[in-house]
C-alpha positions as CSV (number, residue, x, y, z in Angstrom):
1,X,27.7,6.4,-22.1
2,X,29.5,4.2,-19.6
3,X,28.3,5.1,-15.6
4,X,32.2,6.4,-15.1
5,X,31.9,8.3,-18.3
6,X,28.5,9.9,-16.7
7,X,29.9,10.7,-13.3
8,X,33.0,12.6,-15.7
9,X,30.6,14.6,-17.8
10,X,28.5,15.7,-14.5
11,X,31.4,16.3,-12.4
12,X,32.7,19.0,-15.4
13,X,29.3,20.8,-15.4
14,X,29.8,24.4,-14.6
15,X,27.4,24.6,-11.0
16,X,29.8,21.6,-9.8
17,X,33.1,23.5,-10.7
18,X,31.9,26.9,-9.4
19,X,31.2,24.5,-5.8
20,X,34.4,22.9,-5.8
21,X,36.0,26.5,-6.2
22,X,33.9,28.4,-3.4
23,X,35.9,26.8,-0.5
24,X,39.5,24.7,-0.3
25,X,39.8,21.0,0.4
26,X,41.7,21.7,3.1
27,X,38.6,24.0,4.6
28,X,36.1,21.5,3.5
29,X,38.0,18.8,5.9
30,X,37.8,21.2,8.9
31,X,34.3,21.3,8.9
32,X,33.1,18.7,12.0
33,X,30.9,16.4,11.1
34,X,27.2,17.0,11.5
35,X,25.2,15.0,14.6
36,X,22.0,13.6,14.1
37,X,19.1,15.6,16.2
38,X,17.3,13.1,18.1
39,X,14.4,12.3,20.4
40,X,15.0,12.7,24.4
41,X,15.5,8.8,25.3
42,X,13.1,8.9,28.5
43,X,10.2,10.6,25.9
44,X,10.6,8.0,23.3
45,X,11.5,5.1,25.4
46,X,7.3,5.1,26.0
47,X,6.3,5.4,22.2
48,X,6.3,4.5,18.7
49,X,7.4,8.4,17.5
50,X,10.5,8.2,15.2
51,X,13.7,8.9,16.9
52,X,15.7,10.3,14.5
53,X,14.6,14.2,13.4
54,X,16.5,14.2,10.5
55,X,18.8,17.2,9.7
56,X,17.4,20.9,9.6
57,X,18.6,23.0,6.2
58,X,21.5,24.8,7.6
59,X,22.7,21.5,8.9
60,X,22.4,19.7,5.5
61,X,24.1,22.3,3.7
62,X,27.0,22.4,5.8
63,X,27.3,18.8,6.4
64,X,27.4,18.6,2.3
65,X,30.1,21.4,2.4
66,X,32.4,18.4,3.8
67,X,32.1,16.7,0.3
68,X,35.2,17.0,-1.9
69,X,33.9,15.8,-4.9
70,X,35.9,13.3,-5.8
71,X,37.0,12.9,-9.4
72,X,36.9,8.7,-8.8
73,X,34.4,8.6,-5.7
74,X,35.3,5.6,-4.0
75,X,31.9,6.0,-1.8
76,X,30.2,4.8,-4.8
77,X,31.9,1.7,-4.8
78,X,30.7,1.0,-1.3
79,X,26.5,1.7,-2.5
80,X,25.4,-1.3,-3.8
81,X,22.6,0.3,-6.1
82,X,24.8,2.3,-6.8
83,X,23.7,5.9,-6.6
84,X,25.3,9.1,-8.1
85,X,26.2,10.3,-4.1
86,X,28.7,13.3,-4.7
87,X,26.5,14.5,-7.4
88,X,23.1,14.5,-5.0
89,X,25.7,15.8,-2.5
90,X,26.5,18.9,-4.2
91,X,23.1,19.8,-5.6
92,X,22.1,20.0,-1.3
93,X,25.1,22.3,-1.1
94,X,23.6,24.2,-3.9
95,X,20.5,24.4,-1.5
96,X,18.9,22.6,-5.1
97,X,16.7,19.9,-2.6
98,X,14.8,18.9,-4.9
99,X,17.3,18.2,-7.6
100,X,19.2,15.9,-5.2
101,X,16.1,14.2,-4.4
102,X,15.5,13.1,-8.0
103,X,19.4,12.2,-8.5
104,X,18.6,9.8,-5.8
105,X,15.7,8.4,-7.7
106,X,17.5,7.9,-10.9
107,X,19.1,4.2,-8.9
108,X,17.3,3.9,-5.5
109,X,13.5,3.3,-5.7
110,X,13.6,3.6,-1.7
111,X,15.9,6.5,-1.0
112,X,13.9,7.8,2.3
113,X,14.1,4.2,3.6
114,X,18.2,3.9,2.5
115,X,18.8,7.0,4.3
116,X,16.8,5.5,7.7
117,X,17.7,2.5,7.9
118,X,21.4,1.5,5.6
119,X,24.4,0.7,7.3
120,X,26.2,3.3,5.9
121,X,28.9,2.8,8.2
122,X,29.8,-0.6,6.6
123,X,29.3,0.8,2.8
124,X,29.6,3.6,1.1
125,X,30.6,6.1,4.2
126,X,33.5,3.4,4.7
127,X,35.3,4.4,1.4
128,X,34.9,7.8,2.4
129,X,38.1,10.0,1.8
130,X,37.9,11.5,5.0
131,X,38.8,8.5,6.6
132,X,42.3,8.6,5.2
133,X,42.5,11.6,6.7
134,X,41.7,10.9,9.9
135,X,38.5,12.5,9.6
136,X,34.9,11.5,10.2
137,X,33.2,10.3,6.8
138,X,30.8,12.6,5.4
139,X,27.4,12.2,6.3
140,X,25.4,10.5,3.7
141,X,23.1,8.5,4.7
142,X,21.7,11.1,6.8
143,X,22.1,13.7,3.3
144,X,20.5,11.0,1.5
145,X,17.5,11.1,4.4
146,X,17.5,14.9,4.2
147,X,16.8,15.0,0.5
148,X,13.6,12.3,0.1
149,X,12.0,14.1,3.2
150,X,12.6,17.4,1.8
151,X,10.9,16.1,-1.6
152,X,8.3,14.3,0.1
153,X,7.4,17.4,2.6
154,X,7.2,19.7,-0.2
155,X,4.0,18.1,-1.9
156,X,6.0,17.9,-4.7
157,X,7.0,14.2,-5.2
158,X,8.5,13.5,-8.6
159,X,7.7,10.1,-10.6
160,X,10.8,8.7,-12.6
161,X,10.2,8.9,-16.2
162,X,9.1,5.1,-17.5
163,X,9.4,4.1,-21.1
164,X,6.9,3.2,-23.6
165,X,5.1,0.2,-22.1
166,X,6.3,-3.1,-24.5
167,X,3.9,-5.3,-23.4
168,X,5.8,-7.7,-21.4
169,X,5.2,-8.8,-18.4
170,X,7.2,-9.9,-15.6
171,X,6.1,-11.2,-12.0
172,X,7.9,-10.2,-8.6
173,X,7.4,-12.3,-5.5
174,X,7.6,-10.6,-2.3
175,X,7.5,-6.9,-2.1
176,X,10.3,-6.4,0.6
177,X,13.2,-4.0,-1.0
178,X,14.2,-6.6,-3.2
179,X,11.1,-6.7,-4.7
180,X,10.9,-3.4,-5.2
181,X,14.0,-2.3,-6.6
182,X,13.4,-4.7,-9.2
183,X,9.9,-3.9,-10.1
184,X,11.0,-0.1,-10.2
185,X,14.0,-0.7,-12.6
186,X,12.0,-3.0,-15.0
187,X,8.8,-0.5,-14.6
188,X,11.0,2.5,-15.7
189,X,12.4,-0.1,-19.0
190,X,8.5,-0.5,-19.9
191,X,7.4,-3.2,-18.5
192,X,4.1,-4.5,-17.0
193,X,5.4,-5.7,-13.8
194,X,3.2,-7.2,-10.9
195,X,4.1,-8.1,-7.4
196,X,2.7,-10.8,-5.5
197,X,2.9,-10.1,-2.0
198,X,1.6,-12.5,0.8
199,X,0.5,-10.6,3.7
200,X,-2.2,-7.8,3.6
201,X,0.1,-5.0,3.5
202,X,3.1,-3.5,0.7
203,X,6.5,-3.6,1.8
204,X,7.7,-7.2,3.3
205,X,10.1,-6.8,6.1
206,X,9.8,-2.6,5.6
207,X,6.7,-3.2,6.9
208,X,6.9,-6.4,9.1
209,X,10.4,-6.1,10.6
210,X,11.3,-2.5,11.2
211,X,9.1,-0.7,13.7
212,X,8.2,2.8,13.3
213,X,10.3,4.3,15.5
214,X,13.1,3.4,12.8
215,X,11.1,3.7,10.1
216,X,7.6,4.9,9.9
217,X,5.0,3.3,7.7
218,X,4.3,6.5,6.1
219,X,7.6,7.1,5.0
220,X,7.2,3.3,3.4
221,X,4.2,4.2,2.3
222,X,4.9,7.3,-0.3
223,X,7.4,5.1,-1.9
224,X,5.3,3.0,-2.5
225,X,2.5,5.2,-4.3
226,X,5.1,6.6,-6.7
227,X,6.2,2.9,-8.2
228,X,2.1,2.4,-8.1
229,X,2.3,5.4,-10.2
230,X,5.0,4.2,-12.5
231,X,2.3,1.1,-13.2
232,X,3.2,-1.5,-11.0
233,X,0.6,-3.4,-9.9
234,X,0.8,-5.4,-6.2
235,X,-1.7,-8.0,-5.7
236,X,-1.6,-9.2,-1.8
237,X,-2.7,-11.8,0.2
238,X,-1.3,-13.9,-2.6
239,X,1.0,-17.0,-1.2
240,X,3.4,-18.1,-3.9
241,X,3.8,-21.8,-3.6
242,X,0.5,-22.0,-2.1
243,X,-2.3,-19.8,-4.1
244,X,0.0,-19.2,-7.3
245,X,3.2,-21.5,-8.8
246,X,5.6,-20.4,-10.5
247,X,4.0,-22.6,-13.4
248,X,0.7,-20.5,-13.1
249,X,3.0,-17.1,-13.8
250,X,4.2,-19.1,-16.7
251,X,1.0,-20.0,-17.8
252,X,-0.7,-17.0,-17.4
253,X,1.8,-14.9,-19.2
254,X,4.6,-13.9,-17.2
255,X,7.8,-14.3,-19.2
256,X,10.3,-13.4,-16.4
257,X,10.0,-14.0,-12.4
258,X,12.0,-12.3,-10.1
259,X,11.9,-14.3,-6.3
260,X,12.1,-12.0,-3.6
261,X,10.2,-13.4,-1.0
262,X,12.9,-13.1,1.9
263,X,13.7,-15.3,4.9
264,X,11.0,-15.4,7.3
265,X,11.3,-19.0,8.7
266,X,13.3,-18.1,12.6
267,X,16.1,-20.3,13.2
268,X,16.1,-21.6,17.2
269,X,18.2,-23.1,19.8
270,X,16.8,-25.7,20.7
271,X,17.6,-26.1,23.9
272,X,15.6,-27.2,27.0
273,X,12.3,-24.7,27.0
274,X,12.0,-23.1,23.9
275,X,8.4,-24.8,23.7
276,X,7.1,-22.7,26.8
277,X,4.6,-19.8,26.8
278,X,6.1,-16.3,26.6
279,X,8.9,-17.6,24.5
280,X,9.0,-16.7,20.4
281,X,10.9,-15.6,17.6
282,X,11.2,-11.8,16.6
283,X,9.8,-12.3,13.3
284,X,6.6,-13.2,15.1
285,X,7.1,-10.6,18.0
286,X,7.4,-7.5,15.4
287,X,5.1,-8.9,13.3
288,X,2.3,-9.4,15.2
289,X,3.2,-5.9,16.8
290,X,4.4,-3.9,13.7
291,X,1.5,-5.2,11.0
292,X,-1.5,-6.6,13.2
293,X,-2.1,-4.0,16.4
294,X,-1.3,-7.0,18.5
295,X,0.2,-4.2,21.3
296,X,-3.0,-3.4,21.1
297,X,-4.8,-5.0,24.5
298,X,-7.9,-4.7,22.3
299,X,-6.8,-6.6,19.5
300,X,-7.7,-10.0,18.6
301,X,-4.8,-11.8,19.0
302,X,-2.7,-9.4,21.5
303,X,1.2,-10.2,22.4
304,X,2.3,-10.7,25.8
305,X,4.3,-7.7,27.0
306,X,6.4,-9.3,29.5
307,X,7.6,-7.3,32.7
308,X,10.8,-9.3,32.3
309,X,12.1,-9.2,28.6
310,X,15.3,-11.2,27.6
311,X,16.0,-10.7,23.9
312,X,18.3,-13.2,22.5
313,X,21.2,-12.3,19.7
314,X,23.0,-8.5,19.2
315,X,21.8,-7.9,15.5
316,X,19.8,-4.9,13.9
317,X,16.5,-7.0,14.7
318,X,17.3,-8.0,18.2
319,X,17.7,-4.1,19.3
320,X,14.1,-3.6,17.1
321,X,13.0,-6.0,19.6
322,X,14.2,-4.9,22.9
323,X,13.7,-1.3,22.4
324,X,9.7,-2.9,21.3
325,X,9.4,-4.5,24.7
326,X,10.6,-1.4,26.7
327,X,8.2,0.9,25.0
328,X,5.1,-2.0,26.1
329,X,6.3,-1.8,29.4
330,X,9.3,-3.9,30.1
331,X,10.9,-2.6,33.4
332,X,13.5,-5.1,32.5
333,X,14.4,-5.3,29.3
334,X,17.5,-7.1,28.4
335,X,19.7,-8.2,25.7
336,X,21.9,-11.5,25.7
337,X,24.6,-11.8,23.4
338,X,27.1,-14.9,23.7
339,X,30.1,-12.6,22.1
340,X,31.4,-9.3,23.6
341,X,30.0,-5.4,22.3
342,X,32.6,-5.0,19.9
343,X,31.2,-8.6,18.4
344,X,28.3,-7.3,17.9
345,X,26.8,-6.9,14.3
346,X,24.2,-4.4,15.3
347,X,24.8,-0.6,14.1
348,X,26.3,1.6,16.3
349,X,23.4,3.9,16.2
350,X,21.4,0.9,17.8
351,X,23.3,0.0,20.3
352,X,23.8,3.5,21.4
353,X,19.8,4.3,21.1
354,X,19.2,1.3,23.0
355,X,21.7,1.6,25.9
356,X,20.0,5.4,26.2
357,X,16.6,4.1,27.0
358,X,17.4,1.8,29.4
359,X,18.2,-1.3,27.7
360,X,20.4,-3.6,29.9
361,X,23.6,-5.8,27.8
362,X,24.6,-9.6,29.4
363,X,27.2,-10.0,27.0
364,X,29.2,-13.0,27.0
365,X,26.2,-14.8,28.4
366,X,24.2,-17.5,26.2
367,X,21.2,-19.1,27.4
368,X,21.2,-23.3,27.4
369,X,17.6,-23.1,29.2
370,X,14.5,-21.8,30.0
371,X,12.6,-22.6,33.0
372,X,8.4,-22.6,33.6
373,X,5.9,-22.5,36.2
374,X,3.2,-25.1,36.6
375,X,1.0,-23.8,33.8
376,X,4.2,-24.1,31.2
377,X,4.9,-20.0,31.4
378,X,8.7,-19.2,31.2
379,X,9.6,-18.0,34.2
380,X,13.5,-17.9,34.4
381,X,16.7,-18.5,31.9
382,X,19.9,-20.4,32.3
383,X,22.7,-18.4,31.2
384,X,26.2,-20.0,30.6
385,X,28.7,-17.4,31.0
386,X,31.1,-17.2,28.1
387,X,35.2,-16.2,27.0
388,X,36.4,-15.4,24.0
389,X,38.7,-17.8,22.1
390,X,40.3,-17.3,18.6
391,X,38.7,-15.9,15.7
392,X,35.9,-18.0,13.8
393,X,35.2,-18.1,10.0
394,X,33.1,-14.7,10.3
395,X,36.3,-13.1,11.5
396,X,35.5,-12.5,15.0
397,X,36.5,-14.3,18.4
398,X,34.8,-17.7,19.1
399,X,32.9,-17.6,22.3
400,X,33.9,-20.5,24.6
401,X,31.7,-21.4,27.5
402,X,33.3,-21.4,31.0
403,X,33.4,-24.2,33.5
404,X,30.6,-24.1,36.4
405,X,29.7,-20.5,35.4
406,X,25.9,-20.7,35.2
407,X,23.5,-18.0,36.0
408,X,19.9,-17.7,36.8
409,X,17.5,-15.1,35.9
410,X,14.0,-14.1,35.9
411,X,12.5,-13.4,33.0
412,X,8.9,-13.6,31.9
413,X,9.1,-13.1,28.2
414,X,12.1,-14.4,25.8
415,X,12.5,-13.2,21.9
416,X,15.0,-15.1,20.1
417,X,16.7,-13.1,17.3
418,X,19.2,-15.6,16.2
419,X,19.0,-15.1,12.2
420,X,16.5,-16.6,9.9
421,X,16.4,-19.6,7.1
422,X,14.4,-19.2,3.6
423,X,10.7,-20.4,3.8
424,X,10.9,-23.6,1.3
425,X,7.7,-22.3,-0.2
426,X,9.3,-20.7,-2.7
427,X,11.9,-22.5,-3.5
428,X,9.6,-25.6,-3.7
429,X,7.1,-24.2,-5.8
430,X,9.5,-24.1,-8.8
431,X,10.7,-27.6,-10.9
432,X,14.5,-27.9,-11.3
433,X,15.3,-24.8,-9.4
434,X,18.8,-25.8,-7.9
435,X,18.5,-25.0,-4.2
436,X,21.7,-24.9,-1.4
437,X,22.1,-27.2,1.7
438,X,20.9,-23.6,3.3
439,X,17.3,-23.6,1.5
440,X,18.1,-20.2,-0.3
441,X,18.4,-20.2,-4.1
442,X,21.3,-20.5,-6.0
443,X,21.9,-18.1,-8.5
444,X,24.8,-16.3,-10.7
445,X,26.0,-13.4,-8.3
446,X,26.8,-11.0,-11.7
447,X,23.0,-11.5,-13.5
448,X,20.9,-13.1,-10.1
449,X,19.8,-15.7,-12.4
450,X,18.6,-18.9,-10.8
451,X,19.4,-22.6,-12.5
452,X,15.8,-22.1,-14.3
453,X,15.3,-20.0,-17.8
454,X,14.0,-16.6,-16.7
455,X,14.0,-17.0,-12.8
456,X,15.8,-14.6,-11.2
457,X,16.4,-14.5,-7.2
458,X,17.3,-11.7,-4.9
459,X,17.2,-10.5,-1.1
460,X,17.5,-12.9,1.7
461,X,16.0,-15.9,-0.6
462,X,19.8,-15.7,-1.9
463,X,21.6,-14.8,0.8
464,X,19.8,-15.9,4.1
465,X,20.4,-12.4,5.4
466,X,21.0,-9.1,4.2
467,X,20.7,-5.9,4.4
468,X,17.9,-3.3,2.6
469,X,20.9,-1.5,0.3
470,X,22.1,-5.3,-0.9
471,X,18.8,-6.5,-1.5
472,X,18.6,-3.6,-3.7
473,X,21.2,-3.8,-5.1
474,X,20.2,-7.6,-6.2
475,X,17.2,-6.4,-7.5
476,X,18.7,-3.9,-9.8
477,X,21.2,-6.6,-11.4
478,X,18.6,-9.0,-11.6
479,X,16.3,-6.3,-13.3
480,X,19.1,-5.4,-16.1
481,X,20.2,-8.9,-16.5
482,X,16.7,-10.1,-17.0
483,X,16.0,-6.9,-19.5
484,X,18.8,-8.2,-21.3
485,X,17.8,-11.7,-21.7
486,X,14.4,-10.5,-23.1
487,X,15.7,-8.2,-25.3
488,X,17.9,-11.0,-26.9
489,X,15.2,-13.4,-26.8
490,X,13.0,-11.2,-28.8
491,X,15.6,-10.2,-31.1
492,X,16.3,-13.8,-32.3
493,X,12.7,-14.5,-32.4
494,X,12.6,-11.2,-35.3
């Protein structure tokens, strides 16, 4: 059965059609759209608590009342894993929690971390048929949020159903959502999968890049022990390219590989002063903070927690780091953007959570260099104020600087969050692997398959940058396209 022929035969079950009957489209598309209960900004602005509640059960079921029930839905289009979403939809208006939790589970290994952190907005909430109406798009990443918690909180977390085990074994490297979705797919088809992951801890950037505030470990964490209970295994602490080569997974075994071992080299600016004390990347700022204590002024190996904070760039990761430094202490904390707002490609939801607590926004500013005291600690920044010119490749408006408008300010600490490149570990660690001018892996966008015989490539390794849904959604290609191959292999082989 086809996925559309699936999505038919569910649609024309009776609970469904009884649903669709109980109230009119018209009434559905009067119902507002639910808001997200939050966190007062001054109380979280000083800790690491989440700051989204998440919906309470009258909320849920009213918010999922806005669902028509599309006969094609076109939000489905917009999911990259592709998840069943009026169907877990209408088992929440149903009040049938649980049963929308495991619809969920059927595509997305990480549906609690989809519903936090997914730009919804930009995917499958965009196809919405609300919009046409002039309406506010259903809800669903906060629905989809609604229904792991609710599974989770129960104490009755369910564990997909895996098939027979055949004895094959594949390898993933990096366990960062690409890395699981795979393994999850290819553990539910049988398979003896085990992930390689290189720091002390499950989850890559989950783990690394997200702090908890946006994503709590715990919630990371439960995800986690249910694809441990499906059988995969995670071995840490292991550096591909460095304590195992691709050629050792050969030898010892492994008939397919699946890279997923993200981008976690930071790209600079180099400009005058990036070498100064109190000046770093945010991969190592929210790492050393998210995975090693280092807020910690008892750790080992603290961070500085800078009075003064300028955070460099407007993405997702540079409002993780700003809203960081104002819960160490920043009285100043401060982003710097060299396009306008509307430029920006940070959610909505951060910007707005981080102009709430405090956060101050020198857009149209870009920094050309950073000045020190005597004992090389940054001290100020150079900003060259900017205009906006015609549109670039990306689509939006090329900043342009303007003549003679330099400013100076004070800053003490500066986080640059300008994107990231593909450490050439990986890529290195593999013969004949064809590799672009960018240092990610090149691979067929349909199967994820890399230039090698069964090396498939996913996440940011592939695209320097992506999001958690499209690295999931590389991971569950990969993991059918690679099933396939194996299948046919063996099959010629009998």
């Amino acid at each position: 059965m086809t996925t559309e022929e699936l999505i038919a035969a569910r649609r024309a079950e009776p609970w469904r059609e009884a649903l669709r009957r109980s109230l009119t489209n018209r009434e559905r598309a009067a119902i507002p759209r639910v808001r997200m209960n939050e966190l007062d900004p001054e109380y979280r602005s000083h800790n690491s608590e989440e700051v989204n509640l998440g919906l309470t059960p009258e909320q849920a079921i009213r918010e999922a009342r806005r669902c028509l029930d599309c006969p094609r839905p076109a939000c489905m289009t917009g999911c990259p894993a592709g998840i069943c979403i009026p169907e877990f939809i209408k088992h929440i208006e149903a009040g049938e929690f649980l049963k929308a939790a495991a619809v969920l589970k059927e595509t997305s290994a990480l549906p609690a971390v989809c519903g936090r952190v997914c730009p919804q907005e930009k995917q499958c909430e965009a196809q919405c048929i609300h919009l046409k109406m002039k309406k506010e798009p259903v809800a669903i990443g906060y629905l989809e949020r609604f229904a792991a918690d609710c599974e989770r909180e129960s104490g009755h977390v369910s564990v997909p159903e895996v098939a027979a085990p055949n004895g094959i074994r594949v390898a993933v490297i990096g366990s960062g959502p690409a890395g699981l979705s795979f393994a999850g797919d290819m553990a539910r088809r049988g398979y003896d999968v085990t992930v390689f992951e290189a720091l002390h801890e499950i989850g890559g950037v989950l783990k690394y890049g997200i702090p908890a505030f946006r994503l709590p470990n715990a919630v990371v964490d439960v995800e986690i022990g249910i694809l441990k209970q499906m059988g995969v295994k995670f071995i840490l602490n292991c550096i591909a390219g460095r304590t195992v080569t691709g050629e050792d997974l050969k030898a010892d075994g492994y008939r397919g590989i699946f890279a997923a071992s993200g981008a976690g080299l930071p790209n600079f600016m180099n400009i005058p002063g990036e070498n100064l004390i109190g000046v770093m990347s945010s991969n190592e700022y929210l790492t050393r903070v998210n995975l090693m204590d280092a807020a910690n002024p008892e750790s080992d190996t603290p961070v500085l927690t800078g009075r003064h904070v300028a955070v460099i760039g407007g993405g997702n990761t540079a409002m993780d780091s700003v809203r960081t430094a104002r819960r160490l202490g920043a009285e100043r904390a401060m982003i710097v953007y060299r396009r306008s707002e509307e430029e920006m490609p940070a959610r909505i939801e951060e910007v707005k959570h981080a102009r709430e607590e405090g956060i101050e926004f020198l857009t149209l500013h870009s920094p050309v260099e950073y000045l020190g005291d005597e004992k090389g600690r940054v001290r100020q920044m150079r900003l060259q104020k900017m205009a906006l010119g015609e549109p670039d490749a990306s689509g939006r408006r090329r900043p342009a600087p303007i003549e003679n408008a330099i400013e100076t300010i004070a800053v003490d600490e500066v986080i640059v969050s300008i994107g990231v490149s593909p450490n050439p570990l990986i890529p290195n660690s593999f013969k004949d692997l064809e590799v672009s001018s960018r240092g990610t892996i090149v691979v067929d966008e349909a199967t994820m398959r890399s230039s090698m015989e069964n090396v498939y490539a996913g996440g940011d390794i592939v695209r320097g940058g992506a999001t958690v849904i499209l690295a999931m959604g590389d991971g569950r290609r990969a993991a059918a396209a690679m099933h396939e191959q194996l299948r046919l292999e063996d099959s010629m082989i009998q």
